[in-house]
C-alpha positions in Angstrom: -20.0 -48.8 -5.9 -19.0 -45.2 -5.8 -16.1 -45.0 -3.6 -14.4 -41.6 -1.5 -10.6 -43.2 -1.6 -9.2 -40.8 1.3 -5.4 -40.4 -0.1 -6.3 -41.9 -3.1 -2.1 -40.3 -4.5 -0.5 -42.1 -1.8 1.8 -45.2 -1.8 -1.4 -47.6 -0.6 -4.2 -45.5 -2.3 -2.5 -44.9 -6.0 -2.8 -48.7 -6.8 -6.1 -49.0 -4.9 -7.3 -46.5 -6.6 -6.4 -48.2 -9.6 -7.5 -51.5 -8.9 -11.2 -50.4 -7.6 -11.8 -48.3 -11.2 -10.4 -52.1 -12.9 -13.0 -53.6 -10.5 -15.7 -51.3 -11.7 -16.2 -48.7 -9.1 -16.1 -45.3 -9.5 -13.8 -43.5 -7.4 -13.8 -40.0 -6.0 -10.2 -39.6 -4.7 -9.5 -36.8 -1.7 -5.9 -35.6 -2.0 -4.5 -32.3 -0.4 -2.1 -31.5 -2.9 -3.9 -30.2 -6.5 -1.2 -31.3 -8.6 -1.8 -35.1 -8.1 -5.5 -34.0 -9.8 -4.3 -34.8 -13.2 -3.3 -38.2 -12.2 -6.4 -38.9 -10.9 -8.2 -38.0 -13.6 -5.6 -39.9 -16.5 -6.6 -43.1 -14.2 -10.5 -42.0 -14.5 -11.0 -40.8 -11.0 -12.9 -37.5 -9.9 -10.2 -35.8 -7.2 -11.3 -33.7 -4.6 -9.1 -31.3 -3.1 -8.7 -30.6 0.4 -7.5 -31.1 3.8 -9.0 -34.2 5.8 -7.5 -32.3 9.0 -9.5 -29.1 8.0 -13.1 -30.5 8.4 -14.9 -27.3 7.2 -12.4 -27.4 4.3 -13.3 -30.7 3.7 -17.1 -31.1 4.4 -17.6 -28.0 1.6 -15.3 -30.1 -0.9 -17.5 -33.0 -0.7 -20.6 -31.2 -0.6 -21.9 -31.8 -4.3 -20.8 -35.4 -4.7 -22.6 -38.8 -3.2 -20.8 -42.0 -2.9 -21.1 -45.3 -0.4 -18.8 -45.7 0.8 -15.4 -44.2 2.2 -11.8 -45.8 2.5 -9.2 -44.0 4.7 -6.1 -44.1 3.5 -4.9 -40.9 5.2 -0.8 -41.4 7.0 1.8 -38.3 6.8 4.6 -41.7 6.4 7.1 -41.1 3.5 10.2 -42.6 5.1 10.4 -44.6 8.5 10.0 -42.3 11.6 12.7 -42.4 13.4 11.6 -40.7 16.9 7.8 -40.7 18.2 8.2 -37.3 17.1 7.7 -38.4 13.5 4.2 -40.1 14.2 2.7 -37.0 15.3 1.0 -35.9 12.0 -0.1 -39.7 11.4 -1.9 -39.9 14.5 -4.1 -36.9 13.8 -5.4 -38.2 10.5 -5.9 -41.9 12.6 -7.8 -39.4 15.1 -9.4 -36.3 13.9 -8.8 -36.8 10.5 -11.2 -40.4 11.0 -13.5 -38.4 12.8 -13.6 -35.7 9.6 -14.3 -38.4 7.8 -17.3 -39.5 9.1 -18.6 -36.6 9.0 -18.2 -36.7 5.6 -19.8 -39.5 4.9 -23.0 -38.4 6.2 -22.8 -35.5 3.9 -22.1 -37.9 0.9 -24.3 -40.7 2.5 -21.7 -43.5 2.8 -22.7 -45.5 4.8 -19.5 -48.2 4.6 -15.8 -47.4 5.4 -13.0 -49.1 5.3 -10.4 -48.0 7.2 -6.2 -48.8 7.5 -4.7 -49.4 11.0 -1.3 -51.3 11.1 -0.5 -54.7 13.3 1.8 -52.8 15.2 -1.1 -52.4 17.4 -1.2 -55.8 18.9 1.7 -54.3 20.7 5.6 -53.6 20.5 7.5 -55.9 22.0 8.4 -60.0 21.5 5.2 -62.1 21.3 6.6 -65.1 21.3 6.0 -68.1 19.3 2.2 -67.7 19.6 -0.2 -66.7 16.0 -1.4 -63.8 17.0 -5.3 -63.3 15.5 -7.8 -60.5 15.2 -9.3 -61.7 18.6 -5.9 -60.6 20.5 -5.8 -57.2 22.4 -5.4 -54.6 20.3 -4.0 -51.1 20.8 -3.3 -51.0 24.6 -0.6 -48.7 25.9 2.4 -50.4 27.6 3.6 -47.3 29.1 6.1 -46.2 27.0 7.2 -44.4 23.6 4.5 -46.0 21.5 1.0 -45.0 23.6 0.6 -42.1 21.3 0.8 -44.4 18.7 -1.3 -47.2 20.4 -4.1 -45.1 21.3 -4.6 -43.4 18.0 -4.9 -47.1 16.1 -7.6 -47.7 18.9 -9.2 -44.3 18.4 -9.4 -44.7 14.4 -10.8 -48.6 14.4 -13.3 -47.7 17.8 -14.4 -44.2 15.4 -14.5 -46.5 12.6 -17.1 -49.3 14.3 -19.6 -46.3 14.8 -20.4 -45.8 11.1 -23.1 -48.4 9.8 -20.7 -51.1 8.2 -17.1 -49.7 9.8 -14.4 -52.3 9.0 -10.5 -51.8 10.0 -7.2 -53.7 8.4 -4.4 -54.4 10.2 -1.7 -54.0 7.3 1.6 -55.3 7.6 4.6 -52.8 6.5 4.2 -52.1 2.9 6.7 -52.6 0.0 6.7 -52.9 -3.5 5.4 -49.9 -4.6 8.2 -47.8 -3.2 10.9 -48.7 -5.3 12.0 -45.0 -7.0 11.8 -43.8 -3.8 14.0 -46.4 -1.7 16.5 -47.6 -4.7 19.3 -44.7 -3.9 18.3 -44.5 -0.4 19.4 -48.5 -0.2 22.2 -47.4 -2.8 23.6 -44.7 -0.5 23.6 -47.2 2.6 20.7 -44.8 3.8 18.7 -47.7 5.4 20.2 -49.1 8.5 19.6 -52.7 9.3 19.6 -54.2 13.1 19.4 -57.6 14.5 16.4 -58.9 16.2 12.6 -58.9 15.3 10.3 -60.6 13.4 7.6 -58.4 11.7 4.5 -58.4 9.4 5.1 -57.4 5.0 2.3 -56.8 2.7 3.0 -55.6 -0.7 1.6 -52.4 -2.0 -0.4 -54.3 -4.4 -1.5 -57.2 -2.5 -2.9 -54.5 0.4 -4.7 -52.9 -2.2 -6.3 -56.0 -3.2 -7.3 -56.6 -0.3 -8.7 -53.6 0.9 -11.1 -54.0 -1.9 -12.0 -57.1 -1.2 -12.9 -56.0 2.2 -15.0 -53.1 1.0 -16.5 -55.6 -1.3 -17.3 -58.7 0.6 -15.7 -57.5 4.6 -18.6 -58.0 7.2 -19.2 -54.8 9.4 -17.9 -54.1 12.7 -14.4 -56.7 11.6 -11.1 -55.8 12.0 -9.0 -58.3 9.2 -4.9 -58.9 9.2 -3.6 -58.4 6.2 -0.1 -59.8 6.1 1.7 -61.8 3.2 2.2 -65.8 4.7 6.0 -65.5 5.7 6.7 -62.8 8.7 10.6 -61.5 8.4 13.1 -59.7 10.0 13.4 -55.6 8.7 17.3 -56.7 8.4 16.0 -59.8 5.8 14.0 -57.6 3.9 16.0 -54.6 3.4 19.4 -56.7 2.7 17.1 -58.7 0.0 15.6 -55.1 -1.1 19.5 -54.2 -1.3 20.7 -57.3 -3.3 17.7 -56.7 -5.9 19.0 -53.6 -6.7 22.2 -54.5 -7.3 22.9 -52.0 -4.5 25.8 -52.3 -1.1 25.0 -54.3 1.6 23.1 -51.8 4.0 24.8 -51.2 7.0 24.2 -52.5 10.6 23.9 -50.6 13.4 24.0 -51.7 17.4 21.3 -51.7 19.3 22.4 -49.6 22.0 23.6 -46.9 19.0 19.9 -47.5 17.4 18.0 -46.7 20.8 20.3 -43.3 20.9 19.2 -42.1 17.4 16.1 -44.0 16.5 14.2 -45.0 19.2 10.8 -44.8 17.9 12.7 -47.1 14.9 14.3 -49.7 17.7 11.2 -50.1 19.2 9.7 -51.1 16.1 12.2 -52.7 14.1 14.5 -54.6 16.7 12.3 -55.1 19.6 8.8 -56.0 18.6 8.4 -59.8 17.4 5.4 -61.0 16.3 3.9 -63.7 13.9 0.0 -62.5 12.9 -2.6 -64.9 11.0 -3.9 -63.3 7.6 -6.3 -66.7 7.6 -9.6 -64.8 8.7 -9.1 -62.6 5.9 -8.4 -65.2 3.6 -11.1 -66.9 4.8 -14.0 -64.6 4.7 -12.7 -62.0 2.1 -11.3 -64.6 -0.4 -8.3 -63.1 -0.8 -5.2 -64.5 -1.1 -1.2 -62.7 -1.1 -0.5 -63.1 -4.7 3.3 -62.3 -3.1 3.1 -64.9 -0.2 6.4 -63.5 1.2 9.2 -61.1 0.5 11.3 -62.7 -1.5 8.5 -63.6 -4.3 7.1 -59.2 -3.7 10.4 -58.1 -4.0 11.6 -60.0 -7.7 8.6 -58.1 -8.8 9.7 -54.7 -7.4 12.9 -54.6 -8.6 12.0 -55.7 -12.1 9.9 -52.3 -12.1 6.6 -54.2 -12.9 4.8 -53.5 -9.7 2.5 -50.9 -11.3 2.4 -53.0 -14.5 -1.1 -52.3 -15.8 -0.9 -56.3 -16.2 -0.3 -56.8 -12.9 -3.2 -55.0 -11.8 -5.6 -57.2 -14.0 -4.1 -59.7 -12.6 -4.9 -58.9 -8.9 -8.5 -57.9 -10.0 -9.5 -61.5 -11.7 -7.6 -62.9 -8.3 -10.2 -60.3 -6.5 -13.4 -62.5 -7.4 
C-alpha cells in the first residue's frame, strides 16, 4: 500500500514509518517541520511539508500525490502535561486536525485510516478489578478536568468511523523510544513518581507494529487496545526506567502537593486505575507485544537497541 503517515518524525510515527517501508509500503510522511525531510528521505520516505491544523496549507501539499490510505499520528506531547492546559494543542489535531485529514484523503483517494486515540478514554478514575474491553464506554465526560480531553478522543474515533474503512487504537502510554530524551530528565530527578494507579504501557516499537497490522489486516469501523500484557503503576515504571539508567531514585511527591502543581498529571497518573484487554487485537490483527510488559521493554531501551535496524526486522517477520 501507499501510505500518508501523519507525523511520520514523531516518537510513534519515526519507527512506524520505518517498519511500514520494511513491510513494503511506500510511505508519504506529513511533518510540519522541513528539517525532519532529510530523515525521511535517508529512511526512503517522500515527506510532505505542512501544517495538519492549516487545511488549505495542507490540502495544496498533498495535492500531486495519491495514496490509500492515511494514519494519524498527529499529538503536540513531548513531555507529560502537567495542567489541562498542556492538552490544548493535542486536542485540536484529535479534532480539526482529524477532520483536515479526511479531507485529505479524498484529495489523495484514501479510502482507509488508521487513527491513534489513547485508553485514557475509558475514563479517569479507579475501574476496579474488572478487564476493561473495546465494548466499554468510551470517551464520556465525568464532569471534570479531563472533558476536553474526553471529548476530543470521541470526536477523532467518531470523525474517523465516517471515512470508508476508519479504524482507531487505543494506545497505552508509550516508552522505549524516548530514551535520549528521558535519560537526564530521570538523572536530574526531573520525573516525579506518586503512589496509586494502575495504567496501560505499550512500547514505541510494539505500537508501531501494531498499528500496521491494523492498517494491514484491522476490520473497518473497530476500535483495538493496544497495551503490552502486564498493566503497572507510573511509579513502577519510572523507578525501573531510573534503575536502567543507572540514574537516582526519582523522587515522590504527595498527593495533595501533586493535585497543587500537576493536576492534569494527578488525575492521570495517581487517580485513574484501570486494567484493559489487548486480546481483540491479538486476536484479529495477529499481533502480539513482543515486550509483554515493562520490565522486558525497558532492558531493551536502556541497552540503546530500540531503534536497532534488527529489531525492526524483527517486529516485521513477527507482523505476518
Amino acid at each position: 500500500m501507499k501510505v500518508l503517515v501523519a507525523g511520520a518524525n514523531g516518537a510513534i510515527g519515526t519507527p512506524l514509518t520505518r517498519l511500514l517501508l520494511a513491510r513494503g509500503h511506500q510511505v508519504l510522511g506529513l511533518i510540519r517541520d522541513p528539517a525532519g525531510a532529510t530523515a525521511l528521505r535517508a529512511f526512503g520516505a517522500e515527506p510532505i511539508v505542512a501544517d495538519a491544523l492549516d487545511r488549505e496549507s495542507l490540502l495544496r501539499a498533498v495535492k500531486p500525490f495519491r495514496a490509500d490510505a492515511i494514519i494519524h499520528e498527529l499529538t503536540a506531547l513531548r513531555k507529560p502535561p502537567f495542567r489541562a492546559s498542556g492538552m490544548a494543542l493535542t486536542n485540536r489535531l484529535r479534532t480539526q486536525g482529524t477532520d483536515n485529514l479526511l479531507a485529505a484523503a479524498t484529495v489523495i483517494g484514501a479510502s482507509r485510516m488508521v487513527t491513534q486515540s489513547i485508553f485514557l478514554g475509558y475514563g479517569c478514575r479507579d475501574h476496579g478489578d474488572r478487564l476493561i474491553t473495546e465494548d466499554d464506554p468510551f470517551g464520556i465526560p465525568e464532569g471534570d478536568l479531563m472533558d476536553p480531553t474526553l471529548l476530543a478522543l470521541d470526536l477523532a474515533e467518531m470523525k474517523t468511523f465516517t471515512i470508508a474503512e476508519g479504524i482507531t487504537l487505543r494506545y497505552g502510554f508509550f516508552y522505549g523510544g524516548d530514551g535520549l530524551r528521558i535519560r537526564p530528565m530521570l538523572a536530574k530527578r526531573g520525573v516525579p513518581v506518586m503512589s496509586g494507579g494502575l495504567l496501560g504501557w505499550i512500547h514505541h516499537l510494539d505500537a508501531a507494529a501494531a498499528t500496521v497490522a491494523a492498517l494491514e489486516r484491522g476490520r473497518p469501523g473497530q476500535a483495538y487496545n493496544v497495551v503490552d500484557d502486564q498493566p503497572a503503576t507510573w511509579r513502577e515504571v519510572m523507578t525501573t526506567m531510573a534503575q536502567g539508567f543507572g540514574a537516582p531514585r526519582p523522587r515522590q511527591v504527595p498527593h495533595w502537593l501533586l493535585r497543587l502543581v500537576a493536576p492534569y498529571m494527578a488525575k492521570v497518573a495517581a487517580d485513574t486505575s484501570m486494567r484493559v484487554s489487548n486480546e481483540k487485537a491479538k486476536d484479529e490483527l495477529g499481533w502480539q507485544p513482543r515486550f509483554r510488559n515493562y520490565h522486558e521493554g525497558i532492558a531493551v531501551m536502556v541497552s540503546g537497541r530500540s531503534e536497532d535496524a534488527s529489531v525492526l526486522r524483527l517486529l516485521s517477520h513477527g507482523a505476518h
